[in-house]
C-alpha positions in Angstrom: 62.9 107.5 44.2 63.5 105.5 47.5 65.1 102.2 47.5 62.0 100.6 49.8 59.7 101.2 46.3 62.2 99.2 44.3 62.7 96.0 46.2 60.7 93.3 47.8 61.7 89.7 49.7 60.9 88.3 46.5 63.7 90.0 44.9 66.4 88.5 47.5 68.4 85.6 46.7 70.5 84.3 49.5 72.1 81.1 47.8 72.9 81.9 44.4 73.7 78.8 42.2 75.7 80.4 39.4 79.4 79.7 39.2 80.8 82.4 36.3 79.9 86.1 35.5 77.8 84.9 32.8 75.3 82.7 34.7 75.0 84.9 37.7 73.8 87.8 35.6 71.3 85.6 34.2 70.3 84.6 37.1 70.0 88.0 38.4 67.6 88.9 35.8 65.7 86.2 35.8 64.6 87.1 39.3 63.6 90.2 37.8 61.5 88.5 35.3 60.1 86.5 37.5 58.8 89.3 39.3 57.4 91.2 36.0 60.0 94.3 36.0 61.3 93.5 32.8 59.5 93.7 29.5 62.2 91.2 27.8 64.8 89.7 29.7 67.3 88.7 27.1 67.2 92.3 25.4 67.4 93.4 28.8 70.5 91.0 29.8 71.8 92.6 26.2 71.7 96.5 27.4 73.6 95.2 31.1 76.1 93.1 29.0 76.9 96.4 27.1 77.0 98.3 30.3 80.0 95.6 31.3 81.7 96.1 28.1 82.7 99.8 28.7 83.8 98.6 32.6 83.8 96.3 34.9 81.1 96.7 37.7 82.8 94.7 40.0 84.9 96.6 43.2 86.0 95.4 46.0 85.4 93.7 49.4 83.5 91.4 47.0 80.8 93.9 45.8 79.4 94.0 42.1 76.6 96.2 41.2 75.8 95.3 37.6 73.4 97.8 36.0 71.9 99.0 33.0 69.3 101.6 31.8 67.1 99.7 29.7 63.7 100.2 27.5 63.1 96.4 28.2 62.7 97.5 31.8 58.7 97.3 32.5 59.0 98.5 35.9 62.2 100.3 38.2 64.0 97.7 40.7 66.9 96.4 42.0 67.5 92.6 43.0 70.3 91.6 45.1 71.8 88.0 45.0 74.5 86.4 48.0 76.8 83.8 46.5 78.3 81.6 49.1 81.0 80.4 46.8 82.1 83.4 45.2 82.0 84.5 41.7 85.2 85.2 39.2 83.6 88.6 37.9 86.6 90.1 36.9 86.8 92.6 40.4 89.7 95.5 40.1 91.2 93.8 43.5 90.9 90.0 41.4 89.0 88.6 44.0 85.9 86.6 44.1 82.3 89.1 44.1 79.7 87.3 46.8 77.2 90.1 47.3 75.4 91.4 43.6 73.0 94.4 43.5 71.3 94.5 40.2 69.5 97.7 38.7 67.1 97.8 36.3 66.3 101.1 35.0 63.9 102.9 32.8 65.8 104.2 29.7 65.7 108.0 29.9 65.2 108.2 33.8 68.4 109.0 34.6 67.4 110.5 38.3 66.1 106.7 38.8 69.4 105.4 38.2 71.8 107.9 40.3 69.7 108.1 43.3 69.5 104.7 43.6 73.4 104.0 42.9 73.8 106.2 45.8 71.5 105.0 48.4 73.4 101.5 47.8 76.7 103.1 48.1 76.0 105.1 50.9 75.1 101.6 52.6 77.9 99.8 51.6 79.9 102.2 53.3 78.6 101.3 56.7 80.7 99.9 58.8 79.3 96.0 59.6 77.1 96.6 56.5 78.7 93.9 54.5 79.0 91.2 57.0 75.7 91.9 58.4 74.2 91.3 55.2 76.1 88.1 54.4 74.9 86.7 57.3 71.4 87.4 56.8 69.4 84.2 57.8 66.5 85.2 56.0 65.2 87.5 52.5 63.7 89.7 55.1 66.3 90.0 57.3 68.5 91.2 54.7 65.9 93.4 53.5 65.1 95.0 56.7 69.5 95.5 56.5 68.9 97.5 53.6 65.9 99.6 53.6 66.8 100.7 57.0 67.5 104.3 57.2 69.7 103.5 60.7 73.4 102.4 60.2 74.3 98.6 60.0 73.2 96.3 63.5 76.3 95.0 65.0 75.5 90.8 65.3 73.2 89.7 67.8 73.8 88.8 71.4 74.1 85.1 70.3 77.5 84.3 71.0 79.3 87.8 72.1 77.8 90.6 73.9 77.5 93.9 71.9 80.1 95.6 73.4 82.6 92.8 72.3 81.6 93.2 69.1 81.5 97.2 68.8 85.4 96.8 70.5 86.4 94.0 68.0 85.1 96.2 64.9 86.5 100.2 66.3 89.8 98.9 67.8 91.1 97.8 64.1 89.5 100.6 62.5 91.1 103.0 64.9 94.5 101.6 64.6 94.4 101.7 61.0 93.2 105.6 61.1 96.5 106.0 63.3 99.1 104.3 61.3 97.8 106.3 58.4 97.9 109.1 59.7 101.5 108.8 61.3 102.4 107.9 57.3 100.9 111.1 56.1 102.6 113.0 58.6 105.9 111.2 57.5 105.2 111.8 53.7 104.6 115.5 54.4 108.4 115.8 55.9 109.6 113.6 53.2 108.1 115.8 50.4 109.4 119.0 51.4 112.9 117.2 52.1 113.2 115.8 48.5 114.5 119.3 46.9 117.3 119.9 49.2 118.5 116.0 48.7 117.6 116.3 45.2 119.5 119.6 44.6 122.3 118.6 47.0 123.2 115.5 45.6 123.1 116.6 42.2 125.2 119.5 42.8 127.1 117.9 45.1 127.9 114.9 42.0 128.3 117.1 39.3 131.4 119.0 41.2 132.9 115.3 42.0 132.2 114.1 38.3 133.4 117.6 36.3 136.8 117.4 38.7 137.3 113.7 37.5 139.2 113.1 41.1 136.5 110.8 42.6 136.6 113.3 45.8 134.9 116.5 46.6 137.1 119.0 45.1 138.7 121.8 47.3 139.5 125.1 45.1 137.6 127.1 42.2 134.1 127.4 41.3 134.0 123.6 41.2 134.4 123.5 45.2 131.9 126.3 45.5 129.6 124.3 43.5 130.2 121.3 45.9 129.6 124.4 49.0 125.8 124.1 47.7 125.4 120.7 47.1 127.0 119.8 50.8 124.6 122.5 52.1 121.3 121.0 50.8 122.8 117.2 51.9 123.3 118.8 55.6 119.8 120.8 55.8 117.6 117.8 54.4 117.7 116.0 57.8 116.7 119.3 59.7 113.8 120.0 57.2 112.4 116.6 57.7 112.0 116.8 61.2 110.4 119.6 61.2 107.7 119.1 58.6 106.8 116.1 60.4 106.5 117.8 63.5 104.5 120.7 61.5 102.3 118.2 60.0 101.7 117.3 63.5 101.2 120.3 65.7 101.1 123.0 62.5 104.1 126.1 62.5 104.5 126.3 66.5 106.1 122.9 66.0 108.4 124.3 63.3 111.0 125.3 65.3 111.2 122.9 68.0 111.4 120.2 65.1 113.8 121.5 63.0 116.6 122.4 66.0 115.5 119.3 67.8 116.9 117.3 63.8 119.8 119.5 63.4 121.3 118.9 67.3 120.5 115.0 66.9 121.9 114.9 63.8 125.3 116.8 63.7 126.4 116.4 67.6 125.0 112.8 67.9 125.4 111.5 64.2 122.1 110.0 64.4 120.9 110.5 60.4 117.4 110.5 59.0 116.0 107.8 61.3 117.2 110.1 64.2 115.3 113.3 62.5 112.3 111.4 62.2 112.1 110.1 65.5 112.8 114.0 66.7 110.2 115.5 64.0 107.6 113.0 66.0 108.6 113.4 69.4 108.6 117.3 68.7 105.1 117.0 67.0 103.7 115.3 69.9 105.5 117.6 72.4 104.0 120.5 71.1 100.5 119.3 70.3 100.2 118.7 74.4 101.6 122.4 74.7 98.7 124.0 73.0 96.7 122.0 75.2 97.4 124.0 78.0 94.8 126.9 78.2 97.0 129.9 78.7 95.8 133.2 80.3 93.9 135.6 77.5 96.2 138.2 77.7 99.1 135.5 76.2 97.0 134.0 74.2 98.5 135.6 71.0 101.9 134.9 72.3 101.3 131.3 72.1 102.3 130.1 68.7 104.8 132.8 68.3 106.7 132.5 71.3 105.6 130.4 73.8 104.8 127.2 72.3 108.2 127.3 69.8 110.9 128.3 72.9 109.2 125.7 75.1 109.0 123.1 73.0 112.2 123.8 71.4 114.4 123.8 75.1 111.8 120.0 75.9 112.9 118.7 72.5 116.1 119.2 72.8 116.7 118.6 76.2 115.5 115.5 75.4 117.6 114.6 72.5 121.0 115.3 74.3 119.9 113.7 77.7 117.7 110.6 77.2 117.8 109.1 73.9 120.3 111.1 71.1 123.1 108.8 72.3 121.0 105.4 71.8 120.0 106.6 68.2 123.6 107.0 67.1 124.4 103.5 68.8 121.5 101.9 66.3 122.4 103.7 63.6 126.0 103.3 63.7 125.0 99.4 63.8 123.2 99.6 60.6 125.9 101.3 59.0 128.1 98.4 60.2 125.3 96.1 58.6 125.3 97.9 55.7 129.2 97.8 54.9 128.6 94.1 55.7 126.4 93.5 53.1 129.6 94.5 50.6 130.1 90.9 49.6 127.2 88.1 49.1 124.6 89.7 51.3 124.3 92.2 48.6 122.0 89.8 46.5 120.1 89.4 49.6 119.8 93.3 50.1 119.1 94.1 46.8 116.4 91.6 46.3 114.7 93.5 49.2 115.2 97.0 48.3 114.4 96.4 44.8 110.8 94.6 45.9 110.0 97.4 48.5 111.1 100.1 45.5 108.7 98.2 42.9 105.8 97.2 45.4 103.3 99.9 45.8 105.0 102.4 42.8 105.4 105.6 44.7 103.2 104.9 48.2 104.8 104.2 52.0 106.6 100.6 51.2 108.6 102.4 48.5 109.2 105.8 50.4 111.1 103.6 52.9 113.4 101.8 50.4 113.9 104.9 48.6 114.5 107.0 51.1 116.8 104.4 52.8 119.6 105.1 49.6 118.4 108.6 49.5 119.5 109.5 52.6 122.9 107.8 52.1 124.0 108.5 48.7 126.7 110.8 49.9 128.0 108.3 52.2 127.1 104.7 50.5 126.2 106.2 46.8 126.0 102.2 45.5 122.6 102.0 48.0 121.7 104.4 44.8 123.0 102.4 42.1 120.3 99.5 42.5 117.9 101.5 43.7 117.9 103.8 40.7 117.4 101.2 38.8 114.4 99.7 40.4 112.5 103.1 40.7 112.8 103.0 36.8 111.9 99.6 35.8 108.2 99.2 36.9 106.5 101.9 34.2 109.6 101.1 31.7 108.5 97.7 31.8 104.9 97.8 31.6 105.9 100.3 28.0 108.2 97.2 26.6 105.3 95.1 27.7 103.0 97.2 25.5 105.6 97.3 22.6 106.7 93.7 22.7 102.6 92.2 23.5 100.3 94.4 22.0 97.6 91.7 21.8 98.3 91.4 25.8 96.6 95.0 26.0 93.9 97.5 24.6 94.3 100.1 22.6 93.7 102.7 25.7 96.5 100.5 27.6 98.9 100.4 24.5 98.3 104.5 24.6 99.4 104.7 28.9 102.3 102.5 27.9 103.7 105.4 25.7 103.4 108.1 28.8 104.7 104.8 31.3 107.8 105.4 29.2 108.7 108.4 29.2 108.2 108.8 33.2 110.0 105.6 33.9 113.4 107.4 32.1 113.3 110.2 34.5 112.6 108.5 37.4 108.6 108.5 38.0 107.9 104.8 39.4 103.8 105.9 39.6 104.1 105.3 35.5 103.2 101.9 36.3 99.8 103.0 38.1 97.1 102.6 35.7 98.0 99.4 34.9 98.6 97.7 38.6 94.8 99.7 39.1 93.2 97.6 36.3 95.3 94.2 37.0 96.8 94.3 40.4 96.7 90.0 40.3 99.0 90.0 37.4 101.3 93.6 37.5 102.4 93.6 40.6 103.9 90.4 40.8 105.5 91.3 38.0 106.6 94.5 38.6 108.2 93.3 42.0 110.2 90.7 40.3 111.7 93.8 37.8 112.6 95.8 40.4 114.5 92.7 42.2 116.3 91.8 38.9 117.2 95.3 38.4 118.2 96.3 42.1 120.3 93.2 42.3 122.2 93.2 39.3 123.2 97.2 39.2 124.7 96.1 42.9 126.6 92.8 40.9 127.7 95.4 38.9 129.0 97.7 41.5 127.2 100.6 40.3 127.5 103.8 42.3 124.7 106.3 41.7 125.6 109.8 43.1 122.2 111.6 42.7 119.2 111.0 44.9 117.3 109.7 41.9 116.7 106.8 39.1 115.9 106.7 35.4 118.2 107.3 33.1 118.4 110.6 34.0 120.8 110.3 36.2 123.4 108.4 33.7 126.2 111.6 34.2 126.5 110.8 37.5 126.5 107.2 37.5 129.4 105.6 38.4 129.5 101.9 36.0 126.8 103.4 33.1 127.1 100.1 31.3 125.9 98.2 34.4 123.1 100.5 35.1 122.1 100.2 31.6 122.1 96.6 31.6 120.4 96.0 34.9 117.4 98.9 33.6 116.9 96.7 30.7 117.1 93.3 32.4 114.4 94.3 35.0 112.1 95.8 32.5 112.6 92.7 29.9 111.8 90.6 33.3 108.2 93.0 34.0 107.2 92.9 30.6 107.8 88.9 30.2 106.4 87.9 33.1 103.4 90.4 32.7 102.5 88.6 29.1 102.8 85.5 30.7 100.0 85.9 33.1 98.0 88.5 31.1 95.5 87.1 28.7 94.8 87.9 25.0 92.8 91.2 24.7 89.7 90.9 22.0 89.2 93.5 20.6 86.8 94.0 17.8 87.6 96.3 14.9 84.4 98.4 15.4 85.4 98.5 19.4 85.3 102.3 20.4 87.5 103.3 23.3 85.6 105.8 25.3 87.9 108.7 26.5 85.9 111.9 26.7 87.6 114.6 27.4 85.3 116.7 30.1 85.5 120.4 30.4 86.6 120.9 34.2 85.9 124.6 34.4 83.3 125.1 37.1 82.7 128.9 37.9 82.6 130.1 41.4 80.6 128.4 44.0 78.6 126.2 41.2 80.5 122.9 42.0 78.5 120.2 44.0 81.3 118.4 44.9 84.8 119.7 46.1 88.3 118.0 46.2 91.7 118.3 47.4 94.6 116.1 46.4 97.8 116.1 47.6 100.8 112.9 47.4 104.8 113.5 48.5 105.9 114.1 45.7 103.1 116.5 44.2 103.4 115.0 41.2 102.2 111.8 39.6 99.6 110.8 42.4 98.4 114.5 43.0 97.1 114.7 39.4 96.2 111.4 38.8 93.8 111.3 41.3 92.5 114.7 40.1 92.2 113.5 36.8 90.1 110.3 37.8 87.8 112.4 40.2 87.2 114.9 37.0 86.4 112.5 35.1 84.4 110.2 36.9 81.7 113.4 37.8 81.7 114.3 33.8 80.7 111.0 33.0 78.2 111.0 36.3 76.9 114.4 35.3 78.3 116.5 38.3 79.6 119.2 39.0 83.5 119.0 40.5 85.8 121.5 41.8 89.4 119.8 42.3 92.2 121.5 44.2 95.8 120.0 43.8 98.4 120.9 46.2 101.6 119.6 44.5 105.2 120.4 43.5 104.2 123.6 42.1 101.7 124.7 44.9 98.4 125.0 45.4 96.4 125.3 41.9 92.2 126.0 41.4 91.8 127.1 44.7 88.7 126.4 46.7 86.9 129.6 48.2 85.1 130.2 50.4 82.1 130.7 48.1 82.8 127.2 46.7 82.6 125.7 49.8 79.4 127.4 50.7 77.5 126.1 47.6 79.1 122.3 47.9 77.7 119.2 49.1 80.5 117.4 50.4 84.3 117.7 49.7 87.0 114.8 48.9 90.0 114.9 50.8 92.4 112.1 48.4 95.9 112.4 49.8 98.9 110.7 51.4 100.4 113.8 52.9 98.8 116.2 55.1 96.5 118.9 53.6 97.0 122.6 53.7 94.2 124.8 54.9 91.9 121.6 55.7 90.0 123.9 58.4 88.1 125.6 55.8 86.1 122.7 55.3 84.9 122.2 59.3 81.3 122.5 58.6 81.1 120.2 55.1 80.7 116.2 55.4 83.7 114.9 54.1 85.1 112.1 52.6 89.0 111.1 53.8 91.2 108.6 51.5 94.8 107.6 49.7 94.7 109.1 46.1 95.1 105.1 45.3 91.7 104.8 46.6 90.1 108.2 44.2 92.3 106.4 41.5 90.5 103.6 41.6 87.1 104.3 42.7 86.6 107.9 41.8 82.3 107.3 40.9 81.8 105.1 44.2 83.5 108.2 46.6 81.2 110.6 44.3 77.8 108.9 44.8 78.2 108.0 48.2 77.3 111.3 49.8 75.5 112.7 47.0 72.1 114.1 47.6 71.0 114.8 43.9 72.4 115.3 40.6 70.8 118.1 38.6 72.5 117.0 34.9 71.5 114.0 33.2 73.9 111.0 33.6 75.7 109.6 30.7 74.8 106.3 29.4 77.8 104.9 30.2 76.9 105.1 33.7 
């Protein structure tokens, strides 16, 4: 059914009066009423308040789309409702809904209800849709805006020419696709880097710590031991560097990467920063190689020969005459920093490194911090010591905060806290995810000020971490136990008392059922109407996470999905080509670069962060979706 049969002018509210969640959704439905589409408006208001029970319809960029299928529903519409003020509906990002799209939908026509959730999304998408429709000036303005079948007008020529405007909306847009994409190409070099540090620095400790001389030892098996753990701490910097620059410009760039790294790093001393700022250099250098259309007969010498020994001699030629030498001169200063920060300025650093570590639970902000102490725990191993501790405290806190306030949470919470627990004592910060999803308003914050509390009190305490890793894991390695101890539990007691403090009381009802279906995710060969690949640095916690959120979200929709994860152990439920032929669309949720992406050239697609398929899994599914062939569940 088309959206132009389910809404009129009459079913437009610009200035909506209500001022709480309650009011605006009877206001909603009384312009349904009024317009005869419903059969009884307070049974009706009933089926939409159940509907909000099992989720909040509220997302973000101040959209709510409250909905319900209903027998009290006389007639199929939707009425939409702008509220200048803004509305406390309870949003996932916490802040205020303006625009409200309301549903009304026959009970038992469940094609009704997903074709038109999809015809709004796919709006909504738009770019300028939102603004545009905000500023409609009148009911059918705004409902020209949305039963056009053309993409979003830009403003009128009233106070800026269209070109301005087009400039003013693309130039953002465009510099936000570029910084993401240099972070994927930096998380794809720092996820194939964190086994050698990982494996180095644990090897590397455990030969210091069995010796019991404080110093690497040098005869026996115990010095052969350190041997491997020295190697994986000297290859890291060149494997960085080059993934980046593979990322970039695919395996031609390989080479040219990883030699570029290793000369800048062992002739010029210039450390991570200095591979990194090779891997892109190299990346780039060899991306405007390929450019250059060779001859056919060399055409099949170009990745294998041509492209790596030309790029390889530019890169490093570079590095030794033009900037390797300035790179060592900055990084030496930050070392100097660094060493200064021994005394007082500790506090200072460790209140930033433990925010940065805590901040965004596993995404870009805490890949720096960590990766700052990563890359140095062979040389400054107490970097390690408070950042350990942070990386721990965000899902260790969030389980005390489960423990010690059950009332604070419900019963589906109180169950995450359990699994927030066990990852937070080997060192998986992305515990803390499900909860910072559902409350970001109040868990962050909180979360941030654990992470501070516990980064600056294992640096008070002079704790020296030798592995490239937190939790308490890494307690036979740890220099100071007791203070690593103490400063886990002080910033998880700090996350899980400030967290109660800002969370309200959860009522629960004893009859309340907490809907968890488990969904059977087998799709057979070329049957799947929607396809997905998710990848995240570490190919662990975000890669399935998001996976898991996409499955569900198409059981409870009634579609068909196909999920590929590329993680720590590889590519698993491979996409084929058959399942690409029979798909709709495909779902590209990752923060690295994606393997193979190439196969999908002639499918629309959908790009995003896993955050984003986390946390709006159903939206990214109906927003390209043509049809769905199963019945959708009533909880949609």
């Amino acid at each position: 059914m088309d959206i132009h049969s389910l809404v009129n002018a009459r079913l437009i509210c610009l200035d909506l009066q209500a001022e709480t969640k309650q009011e605006v959704l009877e206001e909603m439905a009384s312009i349904l009423d009024k317009e005869g589409k419903l059969s009884d408006k307070k049974q009706y208001l009933a089926d939409v308040w159940a509907r909000e029970d099992i989720g909040n319809t509220g997302f973000e960029d101040g959209i709510a789309l409250p909905h319900a299928k209903s027998k009290h529903v006389a007639q199929p519409a939707v009425a939409i409702g702008i509220s200048r003020k803004g509305i406390d509906y309870g949003a996932e990002d916490g802040e205020p809904s303006r625009i409200f799209f309301m549903l009304a939908s026959p009970d038992g026509n469940d094609n009704h209800h997903i074709e038109v959730l999809a015809q709004i999304s796919s709006k909504l998408v738009q770019d300028g849709f939102i603004e545009r429709l905000k500023q409609a000036r009148s009911e059918e303005e705004a409902l020209n805006l949305l039963t056009s079948k053309q993409p979003a007008l830009q403003p009128e020529n009233n106070s800026k020419s269209s070109v301005d405007t087009d400039a003013s909306q693309n130039q953002p847009n465009d510099f936000k696709a570029k910084v993401s994409r240099t972070k994927e190409h930096l998380l794809y070099g720092t996820s194939h880097m964190i086994p050698f540090i990982v494996a180095g620095g644990v090897l590397l400790s455990l030969s210091v710590m069995i010796s019991g001389k404080g110093a690497v030892p040098d005869s026996g098996v115990l010095k052969d031991i350190a041997t491997m753990g020295i190697a994986g701490l000297t290859l890291f910097t060149a494997v960085l560097g080059g993934y980046i620059s593979y990322s970039i410009a695919d395996k031609p760039g390989l080479a040219p990467g990883m030699i570029g790294s290793w000369i800048a790093v062992q002739n010029y001393h210039t450390g991570f920063l200095g591979a990194i700022i090779v891997g892109f250099f190299a990346g780039f250098v060899v991306s405007q190689l390929k450019r250059i259309k060779l001859p056919n007969t060399m055409t099949s010498l170009g990745s294998i020969f041509i492209y790596p020994l030309v790029g390889t001699f530019i890169v490093c030629g570079a590095v030794m005459w033009v900037f390797g030498e300035p790179i060592a001169l900055m990084m030496a200063g930050l070392n100097h920093w660094l060493a200064s920060m021994a005394g007082a300025g500790k506090i200072l650093l460790g209140t930033i490194l433990g925010a940065m570590t805590a901040f965004d639970m596993g995404g870009p902000i805490n890949k720096v911090a960590t990766l700052f102490a990563q890359t140095q725990v062979n040389t400054q191993p107490w970097l390690m010591g408070g950042v350990g501790i942070a990386i721990c405290t965000p899902p260790l806190g969030m389980f005390l905060a489960t423990i010690l306030f059950p009332n604070k949470f419900k019963k589906f919470e109180r169950e995450a806290g359990k699994a927030a627990g066990i990852m937070g004592m080997i060192g998986i910060t992305e515990g803390a995810i499900p909860f910072a999803a559902a409350d970001p308003i109040r868990v962050i914050p909180s979360i941030v000020a654990g992470g501070i509390v516990g980064n600056v009190t294992g640096f008070m305490f002079n704790v020296v971490n030798h592995a490239p890793w937190g939790g308490w894991i890494v307690l036979p390695v740890v220099d100071g136990k007791i203070g690593y101890i103490v400063g886990t539990i002080a910033g998880s007691l700090t996350t899980a008392i400030i967290v109660a403090l800002l969370k309200k009381n959860v009522e629960e009802e004893e009859t309340e059922q907490v809907i968890d279906t488990e969904y059977d995710t087998f799709v057979g060969e070329g049957e799947a109407q929607v396809l997905a690949i998710t990848a995240c640095p570490s190919g662990v916690a975000h890669t399935f996470l998001a996976a898991r959120c996409l499955e569900k979200a198409a059981g409870q929709l009634g579609v068909k999905i196909k999920v590929e994860t590329q993680g720590a152990n590889g590519t698993n439920n491979k996409i084929t080509k058959a399942d690409v032929a029979g798909a709709q669309f495909v779902i590209f949720a990752h923060d690295v670069a994606i393997k193979d992406k190439e196969r999908f050239d002639k499918l629309p697609c959908i790009d995003v962060g896993t955050k984003e398929a986390m946390n709006n899994a159903e939206k990214l599914i109906l927003s390209k979706l043509e049809r769905v062939h199963e019945p959708i569940l009533a909880t949609s």
